[in-house]
DRENPA-572418 format. One record per residue (C-alpha): residue in one letter; x, y, z. Coordinates in steps of 0.2 Angstrom, whole numbers, plus 5000, padded with zeros to 4 digits. Layout:
// DRENPA-572418
aXYZ;...
***
This chain:
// DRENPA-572418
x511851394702;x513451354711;x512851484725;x511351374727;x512151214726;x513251234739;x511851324750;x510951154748;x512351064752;x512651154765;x510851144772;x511050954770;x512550954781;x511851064796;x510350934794;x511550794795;x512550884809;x511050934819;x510350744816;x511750614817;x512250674835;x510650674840;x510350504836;x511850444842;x511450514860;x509950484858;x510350294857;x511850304870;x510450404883;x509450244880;x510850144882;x511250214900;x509650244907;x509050074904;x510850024911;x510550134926;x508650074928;x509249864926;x510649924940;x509349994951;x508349844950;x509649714953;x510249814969;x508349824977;x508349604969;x509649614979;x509149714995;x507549574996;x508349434992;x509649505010;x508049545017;x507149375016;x508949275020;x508849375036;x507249345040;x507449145037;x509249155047;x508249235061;x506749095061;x507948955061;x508849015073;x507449025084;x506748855078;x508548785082;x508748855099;x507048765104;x507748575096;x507148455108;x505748565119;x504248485121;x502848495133;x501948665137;x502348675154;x502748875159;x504648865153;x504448835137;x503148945134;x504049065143;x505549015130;x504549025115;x503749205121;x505349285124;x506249215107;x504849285100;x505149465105;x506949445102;x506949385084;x506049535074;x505649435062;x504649305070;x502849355076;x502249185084;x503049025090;x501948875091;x502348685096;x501348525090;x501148385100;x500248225096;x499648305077;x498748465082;x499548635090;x499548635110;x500148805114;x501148955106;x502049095112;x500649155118;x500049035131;x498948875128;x497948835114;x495848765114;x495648745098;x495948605089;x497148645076;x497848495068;x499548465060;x499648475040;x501348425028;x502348585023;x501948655004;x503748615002;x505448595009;x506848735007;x508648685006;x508948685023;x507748555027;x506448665037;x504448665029;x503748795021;x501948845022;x501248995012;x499649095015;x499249035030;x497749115042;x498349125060;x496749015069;x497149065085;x497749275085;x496649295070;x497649395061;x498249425041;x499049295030;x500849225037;x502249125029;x502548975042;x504448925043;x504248735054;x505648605061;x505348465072;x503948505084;x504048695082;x503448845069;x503749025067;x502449135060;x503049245049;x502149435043;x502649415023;x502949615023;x504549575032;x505149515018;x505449675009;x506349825009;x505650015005;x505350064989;x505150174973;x503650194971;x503750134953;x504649984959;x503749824964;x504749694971;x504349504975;x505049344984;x504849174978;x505349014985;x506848914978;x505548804968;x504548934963;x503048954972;x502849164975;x503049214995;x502749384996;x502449534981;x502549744985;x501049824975;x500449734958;x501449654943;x500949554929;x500649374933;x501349304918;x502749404920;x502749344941;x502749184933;x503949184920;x505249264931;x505049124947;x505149004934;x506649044924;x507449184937;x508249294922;x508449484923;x508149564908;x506849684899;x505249634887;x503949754879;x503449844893;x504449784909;x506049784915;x506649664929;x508049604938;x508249454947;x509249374964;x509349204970;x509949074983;x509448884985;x508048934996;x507449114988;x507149204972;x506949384971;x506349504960;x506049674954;x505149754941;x504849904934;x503850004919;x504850044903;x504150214907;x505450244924;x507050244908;x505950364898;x505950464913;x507750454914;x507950504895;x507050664895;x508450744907;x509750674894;x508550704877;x508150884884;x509950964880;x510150914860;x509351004849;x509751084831;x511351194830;x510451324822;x509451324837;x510851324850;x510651494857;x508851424860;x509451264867;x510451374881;x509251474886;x508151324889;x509551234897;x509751374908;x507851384913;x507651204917;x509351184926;x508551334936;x506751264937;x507551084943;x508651174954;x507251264963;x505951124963;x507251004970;x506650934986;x508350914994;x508851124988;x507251174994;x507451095010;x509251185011;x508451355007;x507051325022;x508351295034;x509351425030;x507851555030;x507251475047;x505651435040;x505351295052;x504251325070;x504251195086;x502451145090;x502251065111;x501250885112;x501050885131;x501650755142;x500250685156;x500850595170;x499250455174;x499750465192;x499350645196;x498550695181;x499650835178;x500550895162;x502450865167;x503050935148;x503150885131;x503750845116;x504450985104;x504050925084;x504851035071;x503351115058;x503851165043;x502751285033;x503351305015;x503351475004;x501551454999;x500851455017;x500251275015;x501351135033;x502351005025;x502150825033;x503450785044;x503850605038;x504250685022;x505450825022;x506250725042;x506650555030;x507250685015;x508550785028;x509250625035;x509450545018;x510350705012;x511350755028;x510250905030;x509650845047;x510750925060;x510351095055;x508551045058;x509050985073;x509951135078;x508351235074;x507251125084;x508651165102;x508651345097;x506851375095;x506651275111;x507751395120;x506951535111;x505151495116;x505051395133;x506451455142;x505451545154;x504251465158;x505651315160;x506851415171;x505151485182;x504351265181;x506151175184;x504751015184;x504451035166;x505250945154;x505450965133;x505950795125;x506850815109;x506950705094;x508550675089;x509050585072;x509950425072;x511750495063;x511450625077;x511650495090;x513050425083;x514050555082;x513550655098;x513950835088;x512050895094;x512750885113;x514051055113;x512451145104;x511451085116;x512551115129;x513051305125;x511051345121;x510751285138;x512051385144;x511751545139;x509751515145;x509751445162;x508851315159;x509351155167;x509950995156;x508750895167;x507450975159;x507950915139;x507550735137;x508150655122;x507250535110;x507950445097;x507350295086;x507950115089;x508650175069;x509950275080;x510550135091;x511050015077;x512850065080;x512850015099;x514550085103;x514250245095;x512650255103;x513350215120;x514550355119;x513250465115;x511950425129;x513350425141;x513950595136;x512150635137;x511850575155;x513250645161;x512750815157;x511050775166;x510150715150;x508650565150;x508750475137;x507250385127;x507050265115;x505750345104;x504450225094;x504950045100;x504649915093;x504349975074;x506149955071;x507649825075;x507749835093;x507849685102;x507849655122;x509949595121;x510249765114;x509249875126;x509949795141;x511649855135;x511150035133;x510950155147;x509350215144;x508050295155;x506350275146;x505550195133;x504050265121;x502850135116;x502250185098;x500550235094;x500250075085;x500349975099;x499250115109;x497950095096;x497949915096;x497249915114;x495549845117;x495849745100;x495849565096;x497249595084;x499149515084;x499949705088;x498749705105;x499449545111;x501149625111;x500849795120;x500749695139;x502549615134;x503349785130;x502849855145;x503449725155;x504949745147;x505049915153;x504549885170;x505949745169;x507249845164;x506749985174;x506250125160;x504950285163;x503750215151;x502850355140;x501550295130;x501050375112;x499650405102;x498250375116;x496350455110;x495350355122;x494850355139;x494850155136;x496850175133;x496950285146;x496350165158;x497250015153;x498950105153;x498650165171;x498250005176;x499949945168;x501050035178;x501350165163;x502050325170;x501750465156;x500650485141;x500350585126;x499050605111;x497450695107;x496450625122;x497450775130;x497950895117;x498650885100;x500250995096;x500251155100;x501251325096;x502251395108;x500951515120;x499651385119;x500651255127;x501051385139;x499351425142;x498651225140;x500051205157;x499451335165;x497451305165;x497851105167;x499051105181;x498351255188;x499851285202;x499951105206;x501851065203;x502450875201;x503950795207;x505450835197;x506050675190;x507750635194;x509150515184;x509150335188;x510950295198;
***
């Protein structure tokens, strides 16, 4: 009896033993992770709320530098163009004269388009119009910023910040009407939380909350995003009788994670050189002749199956991993084209390079010592990077300095889908500009984006850039560029990517013999 008493009492205890840790890690998991979540939420409430201060700094100071404007003689529409293409966050500039609009950024204006109050006023005195349907460009919904005589239209997306995809953020004004929202939310909840701006948690939702006199931001998030925090913590406490068990699943998951972790798998690729170089070619309008291309890293996974660029590029320059990618990209360059490059000293390979790359130059002695060791000449390696890469002007300078002086171009790569602005090119020494495909795309269209594309490529002219043009799949493109003065171009109206030999060969049968001009540097 005594035996079997204490055999129940101990049962009870390992119950107890087994249980009352469990719940109390179990609470404090909860604890954090919803903790961790809240935190995450006020920083991206944050990140908006900067975001939309930005935006409105830039729009008043555009409004501000136009005080006492009026007329729309040439000059001031000149003015209001080129403020315009400065500020990244102002897409139109328009003036009102007499109670109807008279001209904006874009020339002249026909149509009657009369003046109307502001919804309301933000703190620092400018009007505030929300859903507003562009009359004259045509385009999507803007948020209007006005002030005196002038207004700035304003694309609401520019407003927030990238995301979690279980994260929806949103931006209010000061008085609560709602500006811009990422994705879908509850509208009651939308409601409650422009109206009282308090982070906190309810049933389903948790949300965090930023504000200044003219903004209120917010972002919210499913209860499920904790649970999916708790598991990881939840997953390592079970029973002590069951503890052997409990390591042996430990084990496995920690190895399972570690495997299926994007950022280790990315590692593993690099390391087992699992990455190829594909050729776009290059076509310059003038001659018709392919000139080069530019080399984009393809990276085909265990299973056989290519892995989007955009996902696995954004992953290795989030995690650091990116100069090894880069380092693969020069060396299979070297690897593939360097006889045809040493036997075609015309031909030139641009290569991306990422923006911490360019800040810190450490790609250039790899570069230099594959060149090196191959005989191909540093006039023939042009280097791209993202306006992302030119954020830190000085580093940048250095870099494309360095670059030049080893007898490198130097491109900016996608412009104008990032935070260029005119001021900051002028500063760089740079030799060509690429026009992204979305401006490419948008000609021939009565859109906003095709009113743009003529003013970047007089930019380029103006500064005295190559122009390369991306993305172009019509003979209608094609055309128009010419006619613009745009040097080079690229996309599938020519030839998609292509490995190694079938660039070769694509060369080859399209320039059959015919050699252009080697390009030289700029002075």
């Amino acid at each position: 009896m005594q035996r079997r008493t204490i055999l129940i009492l101990a049962a009870c205890l390992a119950i107890c033993a087994g249980i009352a840790p469990l719940v109390a890690i179990a609470y404090l998991s909860q604890t954090r992770a919803t903790q961790a979540e809240q935190q995450h939420l006020a920083e991206y409430a944050q990140w908006t709320l900067k975001r939309a201060n930005i935006t409105l700094t830039e729009a008043e100071d555009a409004l501000r530098q136009l005080k006492g404007a009026h007329g729309c003689t040439p000059a001031h529409i000149v003015r209001m163009r080129r403020l315009t293409i400065d500020a990244r966050s102002v897409d139109e500039i328009g003036h009102y004269q007499g109670g109807r609009l008279t001209c904006t950024s874009w020339g002249q204006v026909q149509a009657v388009v009369p003046e109307s109050a502001p919804h309301e006023r933000l703190a620092n005195g400018l009007g505030l119009y929300l859903h507003v349907k562009p009359r004259i460009t045509r385009g999507s919904e803007m948020l209007v910023l006005s002030d005196g005589a002038h207004n700035v239209l304003i694309q609401p997306q520019r407003m927030d910040v990238l995301l979690d995809s279980h994260i929806t953020v949103g931006v209010a004004t000061g008085q609560g009407r709602l500006v811009a929202l990422s994705g879908k939310a509850d509208p009651r909840l939308v409601e409650r939380l422009t109206r009282t701006a308090e982070s906190g948690t309810d049933e389903h939702h948790l949300f965090a909350v930023a504000r200044t006199p003219n903004f209120i931001a917010f972002a919210i998030s499913d209860q499920s995003a904790v649970q999916d925090h708790l598991g990881n913590e939840l997953r390592l406490l079970i029973p002590v009788g069951l503890f052997v068990s409990a390591i042996l699943i430990g084990v496995v998951a920690w190895v399972s994670r570690d495997r299926l972790s994007p950022q280790k798998e990315l590692a593993r690729a690099i390391r087992r050189r699992e990455f190829v170089v594909h050729y776009q070619p290059i076509i310059e309008l003038s001659t018709d002749l392919c000139v080069g291309a530019e080399a984009l890293i393809r990276w085909c996974g265990p299973d056989g199956k290519w892995i989007a660029p955009d996902s696995f590029l954004s992953l290795a320059e989030e995690t650091g991993l990116v100069a090894g990618i880069t380092d693969l990209l020069i060396e299979h360059v070297v690897e593939d084209l360097t006889q045809m490059l040493t036997a075609e000293r015309s031909v030139h390979i641009a290569i991306n390079i990422a923006a911490s790359d360019m800040e810190s130059g450490r790609f250039l002695p790899v570069l230099k010592a594959a060149l090196a060791r191959s005989g191909v000449a540093p006039s023939q390696i042009w280097l791209e990077a993202t306006e992302r890469g030119f954020m830190d002007a000085e580093a940048a300078r250095r870099t494309i300095e360095a670059a030049r002086a080893e007898g490198h171009m130097v491109a900016v790569d996608d412009f104008g889908t990032g935070y260029s602005s005119l001021s900051l090119l002028e500063t760089l020494p740079l030799d060509a500009l690429k026009i992204d495909r979305s401006f490419v795309a948008a000609i021939g269209k009565n859109t906003a984006t095709s009113i743009v594309t003529p003013h970047i490529i007089d930019m380029a002219h103006s500064l005295k850039f190559n122009i390369v043009a991306e993305g172009v799949e019509t003979a209608e493109q094609e055309d128009y560029l010419r006619k613009a003065g745009v040097q080079f171009v690229q996309g599938w109206l020519y030839a998609k990517a292509l490995p190694a030999d079938a660039f070769v060969a694509y060369y080859r049968k399209r320039n059959g013999g015919k050699i252009s001009p080697f390009l030289k540097l700029p002075p």
